[in-house]
N, C-alpha and C positions, 0 to 999 in steps of 0.2 A: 160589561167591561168598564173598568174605571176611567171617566176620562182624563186625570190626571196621568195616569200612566200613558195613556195614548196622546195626549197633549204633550207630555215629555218628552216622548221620540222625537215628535215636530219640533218643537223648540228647541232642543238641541241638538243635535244632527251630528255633532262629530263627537257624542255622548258625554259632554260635560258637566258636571254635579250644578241644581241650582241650589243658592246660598239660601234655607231656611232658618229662621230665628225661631229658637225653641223655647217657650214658657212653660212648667210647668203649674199648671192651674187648679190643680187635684187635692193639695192641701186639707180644703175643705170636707171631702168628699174620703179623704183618708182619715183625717178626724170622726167625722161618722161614722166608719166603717169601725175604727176603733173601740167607740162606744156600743158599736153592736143597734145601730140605728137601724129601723127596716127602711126608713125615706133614703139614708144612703147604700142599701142595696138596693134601691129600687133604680137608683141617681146610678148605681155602677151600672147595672143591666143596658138605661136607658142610654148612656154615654158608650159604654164601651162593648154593647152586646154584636152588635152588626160589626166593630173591626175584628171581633176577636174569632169571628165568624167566616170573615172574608181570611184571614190570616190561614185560619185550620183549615179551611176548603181549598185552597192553593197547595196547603202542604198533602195533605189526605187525597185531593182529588175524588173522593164521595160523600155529597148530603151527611148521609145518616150519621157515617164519622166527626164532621164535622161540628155537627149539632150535639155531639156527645163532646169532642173534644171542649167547646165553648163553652156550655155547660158547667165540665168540671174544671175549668179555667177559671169560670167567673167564681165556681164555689169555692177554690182553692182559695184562690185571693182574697176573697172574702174571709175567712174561716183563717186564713195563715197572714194576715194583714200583720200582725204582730211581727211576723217574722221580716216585713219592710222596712229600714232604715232608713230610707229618700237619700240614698248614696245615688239613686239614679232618678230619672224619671219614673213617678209612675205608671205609666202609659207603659214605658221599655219594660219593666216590672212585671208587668202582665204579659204582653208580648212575650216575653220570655218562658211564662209560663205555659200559656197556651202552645208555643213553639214546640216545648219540651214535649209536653198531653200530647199532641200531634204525631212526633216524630216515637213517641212511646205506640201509640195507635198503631200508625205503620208497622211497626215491627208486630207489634201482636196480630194482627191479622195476616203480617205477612205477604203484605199488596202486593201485587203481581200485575202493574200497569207499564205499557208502553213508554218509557225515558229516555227520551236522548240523553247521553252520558256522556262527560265534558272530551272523552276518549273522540268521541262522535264527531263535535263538535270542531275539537282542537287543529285540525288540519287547514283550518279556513284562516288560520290566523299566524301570525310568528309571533316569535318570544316576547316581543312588547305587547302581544294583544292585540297587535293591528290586524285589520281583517286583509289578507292575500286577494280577497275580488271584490274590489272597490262598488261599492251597493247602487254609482250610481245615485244620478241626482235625477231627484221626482217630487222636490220641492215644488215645482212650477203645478204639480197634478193632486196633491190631497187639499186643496182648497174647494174640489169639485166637489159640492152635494151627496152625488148619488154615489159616490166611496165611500163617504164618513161610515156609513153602517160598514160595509163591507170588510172595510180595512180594521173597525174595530173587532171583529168576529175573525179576522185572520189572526191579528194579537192574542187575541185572550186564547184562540189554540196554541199557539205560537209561543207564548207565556205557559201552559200546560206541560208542553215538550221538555223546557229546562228542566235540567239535574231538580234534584226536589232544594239543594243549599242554593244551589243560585235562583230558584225562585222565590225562594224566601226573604233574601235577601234583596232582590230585587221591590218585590210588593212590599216588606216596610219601606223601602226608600222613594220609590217611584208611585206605590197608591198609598199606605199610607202616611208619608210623609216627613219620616224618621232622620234626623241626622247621621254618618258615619260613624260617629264616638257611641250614638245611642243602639244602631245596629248590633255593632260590636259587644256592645255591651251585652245586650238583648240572647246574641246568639252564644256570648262564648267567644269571641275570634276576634284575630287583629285587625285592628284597623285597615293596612295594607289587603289584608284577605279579602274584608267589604267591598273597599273600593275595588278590587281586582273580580269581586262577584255581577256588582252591578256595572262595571262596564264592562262586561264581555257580555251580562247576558243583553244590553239595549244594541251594542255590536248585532248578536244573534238575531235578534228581535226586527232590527231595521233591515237586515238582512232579509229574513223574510218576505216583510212590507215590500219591498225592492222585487223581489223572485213573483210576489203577485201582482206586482204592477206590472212587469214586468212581462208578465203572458197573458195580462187583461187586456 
């Protein structure tokens, strides 16, 4: 489990967005790809092979998928770079790609996995989103040691459960690290949607944490 993600629960507690400054650094590395360089495929694999990895395996929820989705992610991008403008980030660019590969995967196999559905979900909370059974403060108790494993291994199921959009949405913003405009962008969707994806699913999320402290 990321510990970004799990450090973000703790540190914001009443699921507040932290303020990231986003540079786009890639420039170079899109030049190369341009030119059909192999040092900047080598540079995209090396930079962006493991997120685009972690991204498809959160949506897929199986290896093998995964490593195909990523795969034909990085060759798209590679191969359809031309087709980039740097209207956005290219980070979000790719992300978007590998999103699309993913949620294309799912359908074609047809996955047939255990999801909580926001239906599921939604009763815990009213119309603002707020959560109906207050999670409880246990601030005073993840500082203990011998839960840091514990409570990360409850998340990362816990993360699993979410709708497959709210988990998506969640791991760019919460692992890896993506502004709301760049989300949006990435996914398709508005602004408002984002925002309203990643805080309901850290709501769900903390909720949980809360439910296992809770009977530990």
């Amino acid at each position: 489990m990321n510990s970004r993600a799990f450090e973000g629960l703790l540190e914001h507690p009443q699921g507040g967005t932290p303020v990231v400054g986003k540079v786009d650094r890639d420039a170079g590395l899109v030049e190369g790809l341009r030119r059909q360089d192999s040092a900047a495929a080598e540079a995209l694999v090396a930079t962006y092979g493991d997120r685009v990895y972690r991204l498809a395996i959160r949506i897929t929820s199986n290896e093998q998928d995964a490593e195909e989705v990523a795969q034909d992610a990085l060759w798209t991008a590679a191969r359809k770079i031309d087709t980039f403008k740097g209207e956005s980030a290219f980070g979000s660019w790719l992300y978007r790609i590998t999103a699309n590969a993913a949620y294309q995967k799912l359908r074609s196999r047809q996955a047939k996995r255990h999801e909580v559905s926001w239906d599921d979900l939604a009763p815990s909370f009213d119309d603002r989103g707020h959560h109906l059974e207050p999670a409880g403060d246990w601030s005073g108790r993840i500082e203990e040691p011998a839960l840091q494993t514990e409570l990360r291994a409850v998340l990362a199921t816990a993360i699993d459960q979410l709708p497959t959009e709210y988990r998506t949405a969640f791991v760019l913003h919460d692992v890896e690290g993506l502004s709301n405009p760049e989300i949006a962008e990435t996914l398709n969707i508005s602004l408002p949607a984002v925002k309203s994806r990643v805080h309901r699913s850290r709501l769900f999320l903390r909720h949980r944490l809360a439910e296992y402290l809770a009977a530990a």
